[in-house]
C-alpha positions in Angstrom: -18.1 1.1 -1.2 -20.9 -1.3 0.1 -20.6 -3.7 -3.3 -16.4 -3.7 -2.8 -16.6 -4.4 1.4 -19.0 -7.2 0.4 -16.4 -9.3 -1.5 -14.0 -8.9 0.7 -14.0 -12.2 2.9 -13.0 -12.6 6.2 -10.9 -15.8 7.2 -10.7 -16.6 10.6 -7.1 -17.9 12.5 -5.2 -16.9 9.6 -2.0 -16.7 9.4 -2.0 -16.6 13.1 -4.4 -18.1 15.8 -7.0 -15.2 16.6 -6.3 -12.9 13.6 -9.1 -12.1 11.3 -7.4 -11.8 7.8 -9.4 -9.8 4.9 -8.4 -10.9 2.1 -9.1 -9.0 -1.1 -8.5 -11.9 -3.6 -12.6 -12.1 -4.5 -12.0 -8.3 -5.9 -10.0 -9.7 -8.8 -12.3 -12.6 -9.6 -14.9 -10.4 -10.2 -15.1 -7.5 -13.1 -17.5 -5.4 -11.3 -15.7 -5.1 -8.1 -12.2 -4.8 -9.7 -13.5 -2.2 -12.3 -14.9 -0.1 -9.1 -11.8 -0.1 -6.9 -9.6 0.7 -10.1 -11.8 3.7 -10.8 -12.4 4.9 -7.5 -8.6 5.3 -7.5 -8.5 6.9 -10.9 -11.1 9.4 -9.9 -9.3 10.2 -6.7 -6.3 10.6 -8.3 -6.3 11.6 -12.0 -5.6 15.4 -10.8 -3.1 14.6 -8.7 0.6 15.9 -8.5 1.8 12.9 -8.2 4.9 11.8 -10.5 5.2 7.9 -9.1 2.9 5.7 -7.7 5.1 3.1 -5.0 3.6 -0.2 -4.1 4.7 -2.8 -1.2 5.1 -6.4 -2.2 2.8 -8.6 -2.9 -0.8 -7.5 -3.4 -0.1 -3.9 -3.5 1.2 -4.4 -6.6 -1.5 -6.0 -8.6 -4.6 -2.3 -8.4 -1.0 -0.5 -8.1 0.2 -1.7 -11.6 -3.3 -1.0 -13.2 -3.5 2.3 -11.3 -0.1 3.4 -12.3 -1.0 2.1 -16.3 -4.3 4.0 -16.4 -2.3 7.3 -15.0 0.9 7.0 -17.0 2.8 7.0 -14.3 6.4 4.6 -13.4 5.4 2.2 -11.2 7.9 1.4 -8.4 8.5 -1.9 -6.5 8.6 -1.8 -2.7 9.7 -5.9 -2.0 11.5 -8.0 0.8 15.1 -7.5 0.5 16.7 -9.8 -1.8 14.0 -9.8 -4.3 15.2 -6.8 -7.0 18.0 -6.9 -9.2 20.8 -4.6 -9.4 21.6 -1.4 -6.6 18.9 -1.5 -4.2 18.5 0.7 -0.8 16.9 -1.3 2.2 14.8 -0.5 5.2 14.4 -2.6 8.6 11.1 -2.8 10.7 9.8 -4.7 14.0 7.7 -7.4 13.4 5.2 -8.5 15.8 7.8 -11.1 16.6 11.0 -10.2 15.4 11.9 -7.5 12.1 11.7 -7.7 8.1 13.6 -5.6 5.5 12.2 -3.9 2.3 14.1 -2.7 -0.4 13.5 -0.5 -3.4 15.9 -0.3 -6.4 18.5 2.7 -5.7 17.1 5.0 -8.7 13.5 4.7 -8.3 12.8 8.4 -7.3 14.7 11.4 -6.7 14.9 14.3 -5.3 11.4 16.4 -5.4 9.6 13.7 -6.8 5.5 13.3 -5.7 4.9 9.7 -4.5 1.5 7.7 -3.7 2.3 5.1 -1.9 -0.4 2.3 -2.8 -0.9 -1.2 -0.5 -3.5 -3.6 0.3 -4.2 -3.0 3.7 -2.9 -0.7 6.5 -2.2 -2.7 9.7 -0.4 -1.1 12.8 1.7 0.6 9.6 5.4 -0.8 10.3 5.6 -2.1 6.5 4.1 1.4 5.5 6.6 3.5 7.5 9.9 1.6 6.0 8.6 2.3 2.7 8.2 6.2 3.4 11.7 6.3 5.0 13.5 4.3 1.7 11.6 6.7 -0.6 12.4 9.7 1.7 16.0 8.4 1.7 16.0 9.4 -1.9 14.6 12.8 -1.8 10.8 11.9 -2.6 8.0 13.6 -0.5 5.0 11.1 0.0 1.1 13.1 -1.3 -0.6 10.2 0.3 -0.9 6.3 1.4 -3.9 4.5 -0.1 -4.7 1.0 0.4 -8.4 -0.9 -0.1 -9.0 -1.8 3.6 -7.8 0.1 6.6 -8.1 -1.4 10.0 -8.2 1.4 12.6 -8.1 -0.3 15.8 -4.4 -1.7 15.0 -3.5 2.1 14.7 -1.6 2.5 11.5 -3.5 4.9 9.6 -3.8 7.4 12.8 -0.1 7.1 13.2 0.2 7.9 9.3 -2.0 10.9 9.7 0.0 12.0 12.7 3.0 12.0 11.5 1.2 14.5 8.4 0.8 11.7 5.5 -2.9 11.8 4.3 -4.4 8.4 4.1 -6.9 7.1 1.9 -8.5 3.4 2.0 -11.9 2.4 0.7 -13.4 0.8 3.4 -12.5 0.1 7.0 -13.1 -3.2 9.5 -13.1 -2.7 12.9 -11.1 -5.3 15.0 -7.9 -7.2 14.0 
């Protein structure tokens, strides 16, 4: 826990004046750290009911792909609408300033499937919330949200647990 909050780097006024972004790209230069968070996963979730593992675009996918591999589970593709091919279900959600769409291919889960629902980071939990509703939309029930780094004071993983989704991250940092 200590080794993997150590390579995560903090860079200041990015993308926005005032924002503190973590960004988890270190992990995946070094073996070590990679090998720990894909494990930690693993062990969390090698018992696990789960029949899908969903992941939101972009670095969600890259521990979710592995994640999904080592469990033999389908992997599916939460993205920014326009991005997958063929019939695809979509999802709005505010922005700070403004509102974004995600998408997910129309056949991804169904009815009584068991969904982790795997991203980077959980934020305020907009991006996380449209991806529950387009995998609800299809009949899935979510067994949990996991992401490396949560960042409690911006509220999403609170709002997550009270609206009954467990949540999982690694490691936290406080502020924005």
């Amino acid at each position: 826990d200590f080794y993997i909050k150590s390579l995560i780097q903090t860079v200041e006024d990015w993308t926005k004046e005032r924002i503190s972004f973590r960004d988890i790209t270190p992990i995946f230069s070094d073996p070590k750290g990679m090998r720990m968070v894909v494990d930690a996963y693993i062990h969390r979730y090698i018992g696990s009911d789960i029949t899908h593992i969903a992941c939101i675009d972009a670095r969600g996918f890259l521990i979710a792909a592995v994640l999904a591999y080592e469990l033999q589970k389908p992997l599916i593709l939460v993205r920014k609408k326009g991005k997958l091919p063929g019939k695809t279900i979509s999802q709005k959600y505010a922005l700070e300033y403004g509102e974004s769409e995600l998408e997910i291919q129309e056949s991804a889960v169904k009815q009584g499937d068991t969904v982790l629902l795997f991203d980077d980071l959980i934020a305020t939990g907009g991006t996380l919330f449209a991806a529950i509703k387009l995998l609800n939309k299809q009949g899935a029930h979510i067994k949990e949200v996991a992401a490396i780094i949560d960042l409690p004071d911006l509220g999403g993983s609170q709002k997550l647990r009270d609206s009954d989704i467990p949540v999982f991250s690694l490691c936290a940092f406080d502020g924005e």
